[in-house]
N, C-alpha and C positions, 0 to 999 in steps of 0.2 A: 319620639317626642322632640319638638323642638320647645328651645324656650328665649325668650328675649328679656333684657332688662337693658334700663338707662339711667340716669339720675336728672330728669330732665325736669319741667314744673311738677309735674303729673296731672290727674284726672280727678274734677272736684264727684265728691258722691253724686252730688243732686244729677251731673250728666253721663251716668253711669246705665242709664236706660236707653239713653240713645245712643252707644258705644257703637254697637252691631247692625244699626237698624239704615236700610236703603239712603243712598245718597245723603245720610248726617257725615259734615264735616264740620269743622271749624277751621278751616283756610281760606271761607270767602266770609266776611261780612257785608258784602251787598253787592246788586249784580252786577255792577260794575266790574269785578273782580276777579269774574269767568275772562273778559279780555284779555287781563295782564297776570297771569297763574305762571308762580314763581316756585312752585313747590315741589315735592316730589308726588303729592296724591291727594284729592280737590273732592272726589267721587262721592268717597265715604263706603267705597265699595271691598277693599281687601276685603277687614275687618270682617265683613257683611256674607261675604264670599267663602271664609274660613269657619265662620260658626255653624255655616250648613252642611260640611262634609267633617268637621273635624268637632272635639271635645274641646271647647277653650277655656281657660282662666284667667281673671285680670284681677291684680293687686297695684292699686297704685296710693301713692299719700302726696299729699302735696305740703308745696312750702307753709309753715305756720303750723300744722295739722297735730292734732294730737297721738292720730292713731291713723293708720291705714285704711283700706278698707278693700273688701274681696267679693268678685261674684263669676257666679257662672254664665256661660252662654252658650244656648243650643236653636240651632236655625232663626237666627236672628233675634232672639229675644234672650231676654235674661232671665235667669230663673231662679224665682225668688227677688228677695232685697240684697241691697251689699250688704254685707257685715263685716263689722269693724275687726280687721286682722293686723297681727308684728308686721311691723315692713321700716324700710326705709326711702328716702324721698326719690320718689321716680315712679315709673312704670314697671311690672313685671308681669309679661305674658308668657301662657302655657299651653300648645297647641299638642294634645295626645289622638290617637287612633285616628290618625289622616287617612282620610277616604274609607273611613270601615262601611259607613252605605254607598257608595259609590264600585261596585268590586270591578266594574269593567276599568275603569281609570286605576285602581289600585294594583290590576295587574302592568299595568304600566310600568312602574316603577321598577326601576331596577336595585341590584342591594343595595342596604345602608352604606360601605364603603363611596360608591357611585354618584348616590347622591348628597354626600357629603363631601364628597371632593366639588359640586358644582358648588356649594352653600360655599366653600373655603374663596372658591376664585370669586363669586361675584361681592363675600364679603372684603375681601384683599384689595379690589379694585374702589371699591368705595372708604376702605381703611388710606389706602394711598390718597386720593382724590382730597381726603376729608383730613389732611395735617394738623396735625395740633388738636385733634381728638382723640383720646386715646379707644380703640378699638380693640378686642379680643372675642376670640372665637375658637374652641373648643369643642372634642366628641364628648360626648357625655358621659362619667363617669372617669374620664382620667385626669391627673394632672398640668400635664405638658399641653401648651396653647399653637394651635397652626398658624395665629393670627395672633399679632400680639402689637399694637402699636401706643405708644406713652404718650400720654399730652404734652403739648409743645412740643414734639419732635418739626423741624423741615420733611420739606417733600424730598430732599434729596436724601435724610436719613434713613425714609421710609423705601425709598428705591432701593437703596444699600440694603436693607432688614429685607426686602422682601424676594427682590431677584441677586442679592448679590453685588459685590465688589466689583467684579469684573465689567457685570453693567455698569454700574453705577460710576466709572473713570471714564470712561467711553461716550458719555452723553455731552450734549449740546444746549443752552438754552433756545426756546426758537418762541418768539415774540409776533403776531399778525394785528394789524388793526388798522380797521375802515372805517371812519365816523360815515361816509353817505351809501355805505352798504349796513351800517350800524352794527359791526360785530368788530369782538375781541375775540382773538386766540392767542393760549400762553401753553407751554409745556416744555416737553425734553424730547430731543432726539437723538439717536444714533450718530454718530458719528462715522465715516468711508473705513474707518480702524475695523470696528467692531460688527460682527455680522452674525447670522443665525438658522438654523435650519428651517427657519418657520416665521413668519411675521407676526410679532406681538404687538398691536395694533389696541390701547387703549381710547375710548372715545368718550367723553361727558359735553353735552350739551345740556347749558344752562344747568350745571350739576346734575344731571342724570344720562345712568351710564345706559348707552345706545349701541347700535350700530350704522355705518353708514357706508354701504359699499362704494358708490361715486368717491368721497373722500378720503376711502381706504386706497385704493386704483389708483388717483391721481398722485397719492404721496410716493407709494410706491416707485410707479413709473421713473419719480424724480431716482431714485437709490438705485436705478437698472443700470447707470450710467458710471455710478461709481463701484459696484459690489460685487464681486464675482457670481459667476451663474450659481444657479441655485442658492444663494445668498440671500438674504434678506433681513428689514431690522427692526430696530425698536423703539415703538414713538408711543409717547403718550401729550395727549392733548384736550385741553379744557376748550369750547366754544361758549362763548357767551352772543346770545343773540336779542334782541327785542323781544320781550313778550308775547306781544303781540304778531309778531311776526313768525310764529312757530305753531304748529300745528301736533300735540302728543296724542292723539286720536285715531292715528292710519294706524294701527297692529295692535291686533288682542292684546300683548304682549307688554307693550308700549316700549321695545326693544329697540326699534325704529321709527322716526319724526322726520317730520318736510318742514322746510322754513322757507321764507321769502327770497329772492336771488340766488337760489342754493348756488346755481351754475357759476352764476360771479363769485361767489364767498370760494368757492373750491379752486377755480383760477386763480385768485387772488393767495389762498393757502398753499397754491403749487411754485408759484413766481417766487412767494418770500420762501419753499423752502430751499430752492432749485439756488436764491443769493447763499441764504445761511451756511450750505453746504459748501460752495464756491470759495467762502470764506475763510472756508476753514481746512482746506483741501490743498495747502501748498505744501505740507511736509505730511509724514505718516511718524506718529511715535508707538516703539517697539519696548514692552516693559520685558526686563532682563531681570537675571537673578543672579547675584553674587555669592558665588561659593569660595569656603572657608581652603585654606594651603591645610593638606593634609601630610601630615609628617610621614615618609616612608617606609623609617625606619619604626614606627609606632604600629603600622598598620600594615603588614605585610600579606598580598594578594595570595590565595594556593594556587602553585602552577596546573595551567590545564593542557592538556593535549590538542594536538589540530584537531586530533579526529573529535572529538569531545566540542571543538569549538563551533564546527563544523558541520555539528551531526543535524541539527535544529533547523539549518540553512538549505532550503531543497539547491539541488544541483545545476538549474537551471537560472539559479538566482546568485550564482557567485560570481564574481569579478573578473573576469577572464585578458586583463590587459596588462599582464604584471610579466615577467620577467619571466615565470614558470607556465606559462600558460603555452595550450598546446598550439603548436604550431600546422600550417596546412599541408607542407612535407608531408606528416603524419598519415594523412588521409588517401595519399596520392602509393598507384599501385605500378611496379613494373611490370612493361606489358611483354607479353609471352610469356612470364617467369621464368625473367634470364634468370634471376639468382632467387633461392630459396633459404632465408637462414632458419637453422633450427635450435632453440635454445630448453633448456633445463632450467630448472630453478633451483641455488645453491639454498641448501635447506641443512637446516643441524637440529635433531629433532631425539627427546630422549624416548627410546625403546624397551618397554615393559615386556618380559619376556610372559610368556601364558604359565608358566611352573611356578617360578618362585615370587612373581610380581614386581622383581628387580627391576633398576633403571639400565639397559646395556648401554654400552658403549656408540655416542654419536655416529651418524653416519652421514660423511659430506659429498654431495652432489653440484657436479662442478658445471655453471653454462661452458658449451662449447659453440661457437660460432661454426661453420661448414659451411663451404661451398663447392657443388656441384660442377663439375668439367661442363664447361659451355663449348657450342662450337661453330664455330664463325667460317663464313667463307669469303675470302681475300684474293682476288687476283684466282680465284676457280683453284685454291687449291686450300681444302677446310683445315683449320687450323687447333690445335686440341689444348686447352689448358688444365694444367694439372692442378691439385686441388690445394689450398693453402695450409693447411692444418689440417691433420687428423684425429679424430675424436676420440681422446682414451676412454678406455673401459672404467666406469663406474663401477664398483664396491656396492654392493646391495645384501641386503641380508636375506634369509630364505623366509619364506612367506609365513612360518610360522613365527617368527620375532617379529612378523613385524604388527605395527599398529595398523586397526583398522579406521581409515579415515573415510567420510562422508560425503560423494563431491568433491568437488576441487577448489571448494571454498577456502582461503588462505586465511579465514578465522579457526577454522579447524584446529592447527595446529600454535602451539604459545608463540605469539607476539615476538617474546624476544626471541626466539629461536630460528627465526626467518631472516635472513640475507639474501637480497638482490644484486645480482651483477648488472649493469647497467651496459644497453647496448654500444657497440663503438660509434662515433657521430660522424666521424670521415670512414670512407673506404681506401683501403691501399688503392694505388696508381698499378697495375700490371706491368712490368718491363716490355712486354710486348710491342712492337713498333704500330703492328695496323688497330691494338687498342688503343694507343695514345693519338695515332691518327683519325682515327675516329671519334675520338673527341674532341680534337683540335678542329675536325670538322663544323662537330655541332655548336661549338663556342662561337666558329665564324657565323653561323647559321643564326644564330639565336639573337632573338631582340634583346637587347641591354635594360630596355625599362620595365619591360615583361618580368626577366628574372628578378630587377631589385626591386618591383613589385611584390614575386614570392620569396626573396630571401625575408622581406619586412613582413611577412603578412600574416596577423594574428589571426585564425578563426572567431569567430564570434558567435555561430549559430545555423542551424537548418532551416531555411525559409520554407522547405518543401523537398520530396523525393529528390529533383533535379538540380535545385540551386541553392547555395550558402552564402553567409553574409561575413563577407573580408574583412576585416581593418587593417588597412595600408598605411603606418602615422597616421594623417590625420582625415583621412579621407575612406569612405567606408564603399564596398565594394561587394559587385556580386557576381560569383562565380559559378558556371555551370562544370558540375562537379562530373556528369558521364562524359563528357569532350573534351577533360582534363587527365594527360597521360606522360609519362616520362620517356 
């Protein structure tokens, strides 16, 4: 059901018969009048249009009146007399069982939601256009309004009420006018600040809302120059044209209209908007938000953990240029495997025995470092080095105390229980003369900016199987990681 009311003159009885009936209007008084049609509907045709597929009713009273009056209409006629009905001064129309003879067109429709969301926008757009009327529009049955505009509001109230603050700071006035092309344009535009997924593009010509793709295109094009890509903005714009110089005839619909010079009027809309914008394009203003000094000692944070901090952040998305971050050493392998370290991990860990369910007594596992006798040959006579440390015997308990752990997962075992030794970052120097020689060598050998290259050089990343991306300071680098050897 849809229903409308107004409180406008209203409808005298006596022309209560020709409400519905083929081409009656009263917006021409003589035929002069077809020329210059200033209206929004001349036809006589909705009305006419509506009592054929739908159930309508009209209650109107007019000024002076003593009483209302009500009648129905069905395929263009009325049926029956009006009879005098409660009313108050205006119009009140009731259009029930839309399209019930019509069932091909009725499947059309989609649900009520749907097409009530289109009734909201086209009525919003003629609530804005129409300031200072107050407009409301409502589903039926609730109280809460989608459309709610108060008399005497501005247009820029109604911008605020209907899209919002955020548009509504962000607009422009933007003013065009041609006396020897004979049009005015007035409205608001977007300002280089404000931008949008989607272009909201409102258009009324000679007050009725249209479309016009040429003068949607043209405006655009201007805002390509200032908006970042896929950007777009938000104009809304009144044309006023001659009369006589427009044509509401080219679409069923009357959604779309041709007028006289169109090509000139949309140049001429492009030029003034391509100034306004210019004008207004030497600074950008950025609205900020002032927050309050929060006392510390009132508001104290709960400590969290890295890992905790951490966890949310994938690994590939963390910061890697910091002091702690891994180094390209790291990755880099000695070749032949001169040297092999093997280490343990110092672990203090309480042991439940399987009898009595007790906690026994810690058991500490110490890293050892080791190295393997290398053996070099100097001058044809191999030379044997002995090994640095040797590895004492770890304290283990017999496999029945002990806990059975899952994996080598180190969440396995409690958090606090776990202690790392951390490897040593220098290597001893060997007393050996043909080792020190040997090094003394390769320092001669070696390029100097190569190494303070990898002394500085963060990792960053795997480009690929074969190369990685350096950061040297300030300069980023790529290094091919199999033809990199020590």
């Amino acid at each position: 059901m849809l229903q409308l009311q107004d409180n406008g003159k209203g409808i005298h009885a006596a022309d209560f018969p020709l409400l519905c009936e083929r081409f009656a209007t009263s917006k021409l008084a003589k035929f002069e009048d077809l020329q210059g049609i200033a209206t929004y509907g001349f036809r006589g045709e909705a009305l006419a249009s509506i009592s054929h597929i739908a159930h309508m009713k009209v209650v109107s009273m007019t000024e002076g009146a003593q009483c209302a009056y009500r009648a129905s209409f069905l395929d263009g006629k009325m049926c029956g007399h009006a009879a005098p009905a409660p009313g108050v001064k205006g119009t009140l129309i009731t259009v029930e069982d839309l399209f019930y003879n019509v069932a091909t067109r009725r499947k059309t429709l989609k649900n009520a939601n749907d097409e009530y969301q289109k009734i909201v926008e086209v009525v919003s757009r003629y609530a804005l256009h129409n300031s200072g009327i107050g407009i409301t529009c409502k589903k039926y049955g609730e109280n809460q309004s989608e459309v709610h505009t108060v008399r005497g509001t501005t247009l820029e109230d109604n911008i605020r009420l209907m899209f919002g603050h955020n548009v509504a700071r962000e607009l422009l006035p933007f003013k065009c006018t041609d006396e020897k092309l004979g049009f005015v344009a007035e409205g608001h535009i977007s300002n280089a600040n404000y931008s949008m997924k989607k272009t909201t593009f409102i258009l009324f010509i000679n007050h009725r809302l249209v479309d016009s793709t040429h003068i949607k295109k043209a405006m655009e094009s201007v805002y390509q120059q200032y908006l970042p890509k896929s950007s777009h903005p938000w104009i809304y714009l009144s044309l006023s044209v001659a009369p006589q110089n427009i044509d509401v005839n080219v679409h069923p619909t009357k959604s779309e209209v041709r007028f006289l010079h169109e090509d000139d009027i949309v140049d001429a809309l492009h030029k003034s908007l391509e100034d306004t914008l210019a004008a207004h394009n030497s600074s950008r203003t950025f609205v900020t938000q002032t927050l309050s000094a929060v006392s510390t000692s009132s508001q104290k944070c709960p400590p969290t953990s890295s890992a905790t901090a951490t966890a949310s952040v994938p690994q590939y998305k963390l910061d890697r240029s910091d002091a702690h971050s891994q180094t390209l050493q790291a990755f880099l392998q000695p070749v032949g495997e001169l040297a092999t370290a093997t280490a343990t991990t110092t672990t203090t860990t309480p042991i439940a025995t399987a009898a009595t369910g007790a906690v026994a007594d810690a058991v500490s596992v110490t890293d050892h470092y080791t190295e393997q006798q290398t053996q070099r040959k100097a001058d044809s006579q191999p030379i044997s080095m002995p090994p640095l440390a040797a590895a004492p015997t770890a304290t283990v308990p017999p496999p029945t105390a002990r806990k059975r752990v899952h994996g080598n997962c180190p969440s396995a075992a409690p958090a606090a229980a776990v202690a790392h030794t951390r490897r040593p970052k220098k290597f001893v120097l060997s007393p050996l003369s043909s080792i020190q020689s040997f090094i003394s060598r390769i320092e001669e050998l070696s390029d100097a900016e190569l190494v303070d290259v990898l002394d500085h050089a963060t990792w960053v990343g795997c480009v690929n199987v074969i190369f990685s991306l350096v950061q040297c300071r300030t300069r980023l680098l790529v290094f091919n990681m199999q033809t990199m050897r020590w």
